[in-house]
C-alpha positions as CSV (number, residue, x, y, z in Angstrom):
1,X,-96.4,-2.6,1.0
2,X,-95.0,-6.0,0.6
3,X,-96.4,-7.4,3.6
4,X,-99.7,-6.3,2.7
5,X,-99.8,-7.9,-0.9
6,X,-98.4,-11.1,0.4
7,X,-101.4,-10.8,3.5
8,X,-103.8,-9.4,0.8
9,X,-103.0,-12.1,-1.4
10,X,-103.0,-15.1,0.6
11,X,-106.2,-14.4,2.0
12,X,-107.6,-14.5,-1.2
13,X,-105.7,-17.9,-2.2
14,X,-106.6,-19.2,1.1
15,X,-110.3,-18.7,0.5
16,X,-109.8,-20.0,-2.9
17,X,-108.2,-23.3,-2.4
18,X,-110.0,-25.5,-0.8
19,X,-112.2,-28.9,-1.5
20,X,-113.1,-28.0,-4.9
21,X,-109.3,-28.8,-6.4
22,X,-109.8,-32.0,-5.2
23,X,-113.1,-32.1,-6.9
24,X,-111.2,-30.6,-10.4
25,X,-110.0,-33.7,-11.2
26,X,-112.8,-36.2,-11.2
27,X,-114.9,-33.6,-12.9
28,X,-112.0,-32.7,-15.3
29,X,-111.7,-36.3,-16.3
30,X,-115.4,-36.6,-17.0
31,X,-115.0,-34.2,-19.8
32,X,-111.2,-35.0,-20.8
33,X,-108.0,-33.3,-19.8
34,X,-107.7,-31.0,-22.6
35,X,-111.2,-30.5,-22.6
36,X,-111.0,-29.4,-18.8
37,X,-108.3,-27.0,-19.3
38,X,-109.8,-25.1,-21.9
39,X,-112.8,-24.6,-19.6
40,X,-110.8,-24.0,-16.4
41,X,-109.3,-21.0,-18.4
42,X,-112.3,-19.5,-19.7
43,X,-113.9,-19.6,-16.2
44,X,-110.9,-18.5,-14.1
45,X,-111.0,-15.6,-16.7
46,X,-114.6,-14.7,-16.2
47,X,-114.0,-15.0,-12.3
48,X,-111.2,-12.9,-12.3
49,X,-113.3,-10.2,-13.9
50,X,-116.1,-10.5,-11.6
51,X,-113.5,-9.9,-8.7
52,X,-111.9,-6.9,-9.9
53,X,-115.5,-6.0,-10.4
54,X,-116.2,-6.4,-7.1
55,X,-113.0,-4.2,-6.0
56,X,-114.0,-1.2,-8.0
57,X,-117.4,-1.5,-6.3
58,X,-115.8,-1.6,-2.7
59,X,-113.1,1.1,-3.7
60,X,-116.4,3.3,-4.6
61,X,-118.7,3.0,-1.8
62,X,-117.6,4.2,1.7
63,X,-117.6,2.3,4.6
64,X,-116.9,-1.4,5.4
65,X,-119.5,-4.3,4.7
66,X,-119.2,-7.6,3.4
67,X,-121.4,-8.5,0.0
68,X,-124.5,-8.3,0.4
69,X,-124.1,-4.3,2.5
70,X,-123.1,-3.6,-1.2
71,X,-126.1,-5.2,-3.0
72,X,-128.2,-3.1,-0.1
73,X,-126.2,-0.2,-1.3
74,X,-126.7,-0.7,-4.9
75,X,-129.9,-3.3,-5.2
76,X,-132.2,-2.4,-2.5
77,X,-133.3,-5.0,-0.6
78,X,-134.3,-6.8,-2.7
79,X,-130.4,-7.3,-3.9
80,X,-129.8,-7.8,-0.1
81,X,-131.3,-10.9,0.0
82,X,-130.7,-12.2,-3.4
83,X,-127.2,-11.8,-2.0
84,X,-127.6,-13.2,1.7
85,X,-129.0,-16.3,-0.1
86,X,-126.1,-16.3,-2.1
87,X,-124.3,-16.4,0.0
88,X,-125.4,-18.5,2.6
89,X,-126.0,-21.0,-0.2
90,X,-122.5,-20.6,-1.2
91,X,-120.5,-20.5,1.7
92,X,-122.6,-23.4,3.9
93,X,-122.4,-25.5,1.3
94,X,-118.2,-24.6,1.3
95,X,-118.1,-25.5,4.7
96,X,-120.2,-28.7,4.5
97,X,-118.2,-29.8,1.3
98,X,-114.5,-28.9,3.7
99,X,-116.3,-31.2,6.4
100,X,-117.1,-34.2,4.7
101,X,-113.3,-33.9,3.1
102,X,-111.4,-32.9,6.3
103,X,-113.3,-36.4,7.7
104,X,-111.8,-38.7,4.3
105,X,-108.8,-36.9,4.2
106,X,-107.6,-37.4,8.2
107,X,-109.1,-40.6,8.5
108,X,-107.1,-41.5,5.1
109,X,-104.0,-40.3,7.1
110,X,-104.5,-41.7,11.1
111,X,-107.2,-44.2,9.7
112,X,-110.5,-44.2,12.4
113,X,-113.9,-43.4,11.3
114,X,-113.9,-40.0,8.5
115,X,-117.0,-39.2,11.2
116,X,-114.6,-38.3,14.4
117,X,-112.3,-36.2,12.5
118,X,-115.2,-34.2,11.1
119,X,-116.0,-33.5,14.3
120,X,-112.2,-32.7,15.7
121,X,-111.6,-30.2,13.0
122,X,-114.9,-28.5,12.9
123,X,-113.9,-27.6,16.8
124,X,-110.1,-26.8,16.2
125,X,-111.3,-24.4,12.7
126,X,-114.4,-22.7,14.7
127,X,-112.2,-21.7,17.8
128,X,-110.1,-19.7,15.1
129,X,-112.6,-18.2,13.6
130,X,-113.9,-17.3,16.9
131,X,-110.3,-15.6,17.2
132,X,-111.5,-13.3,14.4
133,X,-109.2,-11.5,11.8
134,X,-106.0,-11.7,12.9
135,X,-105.4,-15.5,13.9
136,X,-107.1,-16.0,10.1
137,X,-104.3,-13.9,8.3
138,X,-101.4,-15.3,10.2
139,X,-102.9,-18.9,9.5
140,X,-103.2,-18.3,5.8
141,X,-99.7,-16.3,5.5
142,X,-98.1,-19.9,6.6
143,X,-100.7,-22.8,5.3
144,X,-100.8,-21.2,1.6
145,X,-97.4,-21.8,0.7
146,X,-97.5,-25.0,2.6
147,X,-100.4,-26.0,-0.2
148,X,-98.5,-24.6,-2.7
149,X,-95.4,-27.1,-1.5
150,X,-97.5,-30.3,-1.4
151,X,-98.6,-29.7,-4.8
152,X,-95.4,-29.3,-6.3
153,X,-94.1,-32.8,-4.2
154,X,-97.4,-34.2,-5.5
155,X,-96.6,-33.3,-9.6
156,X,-93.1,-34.6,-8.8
157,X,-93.8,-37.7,-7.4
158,X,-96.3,-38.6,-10.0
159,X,-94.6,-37.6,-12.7
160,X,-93.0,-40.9,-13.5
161,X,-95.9,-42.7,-13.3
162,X,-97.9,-40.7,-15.7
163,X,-99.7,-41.9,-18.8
164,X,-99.8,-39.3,-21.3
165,X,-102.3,-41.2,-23.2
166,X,-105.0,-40.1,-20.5
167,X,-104.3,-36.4,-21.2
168,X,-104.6,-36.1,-24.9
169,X,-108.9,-35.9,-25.0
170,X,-110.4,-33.2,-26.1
171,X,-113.8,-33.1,-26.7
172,X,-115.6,-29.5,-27.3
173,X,-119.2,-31.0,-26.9
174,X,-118.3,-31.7,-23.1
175,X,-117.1,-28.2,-22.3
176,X,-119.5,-27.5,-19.5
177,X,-119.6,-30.8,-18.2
178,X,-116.8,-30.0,-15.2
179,X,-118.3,-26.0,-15.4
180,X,-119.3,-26.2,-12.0
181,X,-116.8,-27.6,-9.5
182,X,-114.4,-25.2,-11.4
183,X,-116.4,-22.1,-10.9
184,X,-116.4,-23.5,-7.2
185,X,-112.8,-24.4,-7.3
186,X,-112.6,-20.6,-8.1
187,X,-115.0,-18.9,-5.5
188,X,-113.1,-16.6,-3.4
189,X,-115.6,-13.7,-3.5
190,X,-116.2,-13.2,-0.2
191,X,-112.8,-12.3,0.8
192,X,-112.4,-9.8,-1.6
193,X,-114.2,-7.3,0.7
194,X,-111.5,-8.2,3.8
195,X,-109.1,-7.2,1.2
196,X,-110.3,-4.2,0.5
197,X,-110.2,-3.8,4.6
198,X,-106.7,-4.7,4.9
199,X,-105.3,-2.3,2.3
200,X,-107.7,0.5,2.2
201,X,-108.2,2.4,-1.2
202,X,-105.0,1.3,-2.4
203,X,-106.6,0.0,-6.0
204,X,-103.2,-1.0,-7.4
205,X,-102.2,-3.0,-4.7
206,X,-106.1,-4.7,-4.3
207,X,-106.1,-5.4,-8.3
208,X,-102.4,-7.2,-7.9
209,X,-103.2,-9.2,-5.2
210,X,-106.8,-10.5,-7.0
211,X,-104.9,-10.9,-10.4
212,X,-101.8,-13.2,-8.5
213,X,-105.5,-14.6,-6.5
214,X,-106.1,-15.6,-9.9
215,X,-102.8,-16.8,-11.9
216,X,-101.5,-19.1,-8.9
217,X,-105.1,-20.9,-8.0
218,X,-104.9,-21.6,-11.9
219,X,-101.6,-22.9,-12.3
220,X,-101.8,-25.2,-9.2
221,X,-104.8,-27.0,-10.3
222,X,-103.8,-27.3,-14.0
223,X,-100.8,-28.9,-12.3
224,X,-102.9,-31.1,-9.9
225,X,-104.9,-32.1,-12.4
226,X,-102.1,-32.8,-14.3
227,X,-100.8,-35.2,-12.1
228,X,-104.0,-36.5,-10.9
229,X,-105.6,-38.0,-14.7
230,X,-102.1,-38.8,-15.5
231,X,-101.9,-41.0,-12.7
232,X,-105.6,-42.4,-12.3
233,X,-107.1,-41.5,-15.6
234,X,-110.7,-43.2,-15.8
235,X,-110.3,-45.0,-12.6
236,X,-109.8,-41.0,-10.9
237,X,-111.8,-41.2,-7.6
238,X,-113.8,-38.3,-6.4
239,X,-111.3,-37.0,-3.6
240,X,-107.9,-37.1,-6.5
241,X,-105.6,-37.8,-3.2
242,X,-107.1,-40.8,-1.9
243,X,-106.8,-42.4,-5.5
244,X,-103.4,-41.3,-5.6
245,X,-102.5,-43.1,-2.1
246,X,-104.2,-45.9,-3.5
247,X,-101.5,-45.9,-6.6
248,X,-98.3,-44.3,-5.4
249,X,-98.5,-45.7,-1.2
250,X,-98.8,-44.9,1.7
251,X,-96.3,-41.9,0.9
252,X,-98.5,-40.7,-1.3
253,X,-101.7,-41.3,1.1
254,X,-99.8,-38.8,3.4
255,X,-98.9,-36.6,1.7
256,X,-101.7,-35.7,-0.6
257,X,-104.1,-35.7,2.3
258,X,-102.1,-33.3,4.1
259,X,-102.1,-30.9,1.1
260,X,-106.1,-31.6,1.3
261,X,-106.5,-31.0,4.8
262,X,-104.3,-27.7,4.7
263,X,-106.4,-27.1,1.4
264,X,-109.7,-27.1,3.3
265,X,-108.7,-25.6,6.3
266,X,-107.3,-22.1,4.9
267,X,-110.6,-21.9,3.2
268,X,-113.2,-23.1,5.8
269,X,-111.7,-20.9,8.2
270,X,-112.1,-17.4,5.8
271,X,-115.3,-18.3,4.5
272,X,-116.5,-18.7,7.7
273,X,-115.4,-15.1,8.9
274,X,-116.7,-13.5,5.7
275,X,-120.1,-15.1,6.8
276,X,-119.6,-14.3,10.3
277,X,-118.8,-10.5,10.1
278,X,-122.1,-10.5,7.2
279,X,-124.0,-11.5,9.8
280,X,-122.1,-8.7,12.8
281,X,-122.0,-6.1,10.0
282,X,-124.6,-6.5,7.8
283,X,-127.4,-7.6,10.0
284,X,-126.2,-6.3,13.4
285,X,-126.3,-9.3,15.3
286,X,-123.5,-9.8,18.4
287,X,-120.7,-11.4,18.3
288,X,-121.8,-14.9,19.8
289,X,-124.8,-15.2,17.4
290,X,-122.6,-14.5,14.1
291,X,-120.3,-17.1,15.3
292,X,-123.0,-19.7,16.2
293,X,-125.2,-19.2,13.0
294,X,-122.0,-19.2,10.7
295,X,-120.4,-22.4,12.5
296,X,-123.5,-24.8,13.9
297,X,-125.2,-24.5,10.7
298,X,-122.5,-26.4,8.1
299,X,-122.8,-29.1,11.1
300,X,-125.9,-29.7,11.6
301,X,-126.3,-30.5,7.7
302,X,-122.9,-32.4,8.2
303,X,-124.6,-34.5,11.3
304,X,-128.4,-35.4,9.8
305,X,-126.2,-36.8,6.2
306,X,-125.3,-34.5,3.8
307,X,-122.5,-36.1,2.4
308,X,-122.4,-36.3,-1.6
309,X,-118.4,-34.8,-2.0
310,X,-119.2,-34.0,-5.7
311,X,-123.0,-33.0,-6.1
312,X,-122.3,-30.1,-3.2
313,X,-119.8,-29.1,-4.8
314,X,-120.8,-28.8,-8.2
315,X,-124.2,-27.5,-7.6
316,X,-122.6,-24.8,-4.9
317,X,-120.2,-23.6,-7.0
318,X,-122.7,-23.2,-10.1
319,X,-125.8,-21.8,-8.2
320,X,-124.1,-19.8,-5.5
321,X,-120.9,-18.5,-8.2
322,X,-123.3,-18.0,-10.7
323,X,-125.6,-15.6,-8.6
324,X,-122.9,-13.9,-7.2
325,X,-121.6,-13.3,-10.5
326,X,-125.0,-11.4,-11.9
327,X,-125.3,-9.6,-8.7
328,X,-121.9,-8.0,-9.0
329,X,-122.1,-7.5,-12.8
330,X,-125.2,-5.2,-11.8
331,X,-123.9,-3.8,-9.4
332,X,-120.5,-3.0,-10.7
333,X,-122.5,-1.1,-13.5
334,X,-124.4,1.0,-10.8
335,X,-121.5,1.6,-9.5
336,X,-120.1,3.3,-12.4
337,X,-122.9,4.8,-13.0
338,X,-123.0,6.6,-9.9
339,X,-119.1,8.0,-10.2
340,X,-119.8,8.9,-13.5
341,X,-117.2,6.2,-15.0
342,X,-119.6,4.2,-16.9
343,X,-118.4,3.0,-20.7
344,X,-120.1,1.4,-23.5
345,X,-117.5,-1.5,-22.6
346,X,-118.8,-1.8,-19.1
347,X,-122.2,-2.6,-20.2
348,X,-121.2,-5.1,-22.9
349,X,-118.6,-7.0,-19.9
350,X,-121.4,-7.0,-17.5
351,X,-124.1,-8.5,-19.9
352,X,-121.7,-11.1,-21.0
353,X,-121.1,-12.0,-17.7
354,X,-124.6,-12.4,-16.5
355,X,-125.8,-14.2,-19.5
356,X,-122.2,-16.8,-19.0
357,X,-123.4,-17.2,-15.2
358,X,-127.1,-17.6,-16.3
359,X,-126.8,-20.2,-18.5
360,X,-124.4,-21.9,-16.3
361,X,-127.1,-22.4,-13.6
362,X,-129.4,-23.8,-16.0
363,X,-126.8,-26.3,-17.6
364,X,-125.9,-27.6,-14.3
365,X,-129.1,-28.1,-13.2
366,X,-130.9,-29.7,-15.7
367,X,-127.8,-32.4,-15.2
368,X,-128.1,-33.0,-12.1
369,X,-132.5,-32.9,-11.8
């Protein structure tokens, strides 16, 4: 029972944590600190729902699929592919976002062009994924609490350079302002269906492993953060780590990197299955043409110059989160209504949730265009 929570559990941080904490920062900053916090909370809440959401829905429905098999199930088709295209959306543009970092990051490290080590760990990540399952849960079950480390060393060796004068803003107008790298910062939807496959219909064991999903994504990027604006405040870059090697040394450069690579690579490596098996599962494709679509794709964006860090990430996590998150509300109330559980209080969740994601789109978008 143990070993599955732990497994359960890391997946789910694993697909979590990735380039958007290093993202959090910059963003954060942009809005103040305080500011930041406040609306980390509020969306790590509203994600956390979604998830359990989610859960319930896969606990319901027999059979194994991978997100948008449920829309089919509860949507039509129509949810199908308002799903796939969420998905695909959402997860290519994770994978081009871990790219472009995984370059900065090792090239920050063993200096050489961010280009060639793009390249090198694209081939080293897709020849695990094309491992499947198993080399995925053993990786995570070892590189989360490695992630977890660095960012503890991180807080510590900043801590006596921090400013507490660049933590103290709070400004309630600029809420939204870091809404959607955080929602992506957040994103591990996709894995919560692998969960579900690794436990069965155990829903006290699924809803503990999403609700520790949740507490331990939030506390290490409060504490990243944390040590990032300390450190930096306004002159925070857009990858935290390099900034921080450009303060603290060459220490510093080394270590924070390899807390981003490790970051990156537990995610880019279970995004990419839950794609992968969408494709095997969902759309009955072989083997070899899951892999190819879910791996070529992120690089072939990568190779003809995709490479704004921030605007991927930000638009990602509020178009593809946001979608996700009206898609499951729906179907979560379907759901419901087809074991005969539905409440009053599962409508009034389920609207609030759509109408928080649906407004979130819009905001971010009428920033960025």
């Amino acid at each position: 029972m143990q070993k599955q929570l732990l497994q359960a559990t890391s997946l789910l941080i694993g697909t979590t944590i990735g380039a958007g904490i290093l993202a959090l920062p910059y963003t954060i900053q942009k809005a103040g600190f305080l500011t930041g916090l406040v609306t980390m909370v509020l969306v790590g809440l509203i994600v956390l729902c979604m998830n359990i959401m989610l859960a319930k829905v896969t606990i319901y429905t027999k059979g194994l699929h991978q997100l948008t098999g449920y829309a089919k199930i509860y949507l039509g088709k129509i949810g199908k592919r308002l799903m796939a295209a969420s998905m695909v959306v959402g997860i290519y543009g994770a994978l081009l976002a871990y790219l472009i970092g995984e370059g900065s990051t090792l090239s920050a490290i063993f200096g050489g062009p961010a280009f060639l080590y793009s390249v090198i760990f694209f081939l080293i990540a897709s020849y695990i994924v094309f491992k499947g399952l198993k080399q995925v849960a053993i990786s995570e079950t070892y590189m989360v609490p490695i992630v977890v480390g660095v960012i503890i060393l991180i807080f510590l060796f900043s801590f006596p350079k921090i400013n507490t004068q660049n933590l103290i803003d709070f400004k309630a107008k600029d809420l939204l302002i870091p809404y959607g790298s955080i929602l992506f910062a957040f994103l591990g939807t996709a894995a919560i269906p692998e969960i579900r496959q690794k436990v069965g219909n155990n829903k006290k064991l699924i809803i503990k492993s999403i609700i520790l999903g949740f507490l331990i994504p939030l506390s290490l990027y409060a504490l990243f953060a944390f040590s990032s604006i300390g450190v930096l405040g306004k002159n925070i870059t857009q990858v935290a780590t390099i900034g921080l090697g450009d303060i603290m040394g060459y220490k510093m450069v080394i270590l924070g990197n390899i807390f981003a690579a490790f970051a990156m690579a537990t995610s880019f490596i279970a995004l990419a299955l839950a794609i992968k098996e969408m494709y095997y599962y969902d759309y009955k494709l072989n083997q070899d043409w899951s892999f190819l679509l879910t791996v070529f794709i992120p690089l072939f964006l990568f190779l003809i110059g995709f490479k704004d860090f921030i605007t991927i990430v930000s638009l990602t996590g509020a178009l593809a989160g946001g979608l996700d998150g009206i898609l499951i509300a729906i179907m979560y109330t379907k759901a419901r209504q087809k074991v005969k559980r539905i409440s009053e209080l599962d409508y009034i969740l389920s609207t609030i949730l759509i109408l928080a994601f649906l407004f979130g789109i819009i905001y971010t978008f009428s920033n960025f265009f």
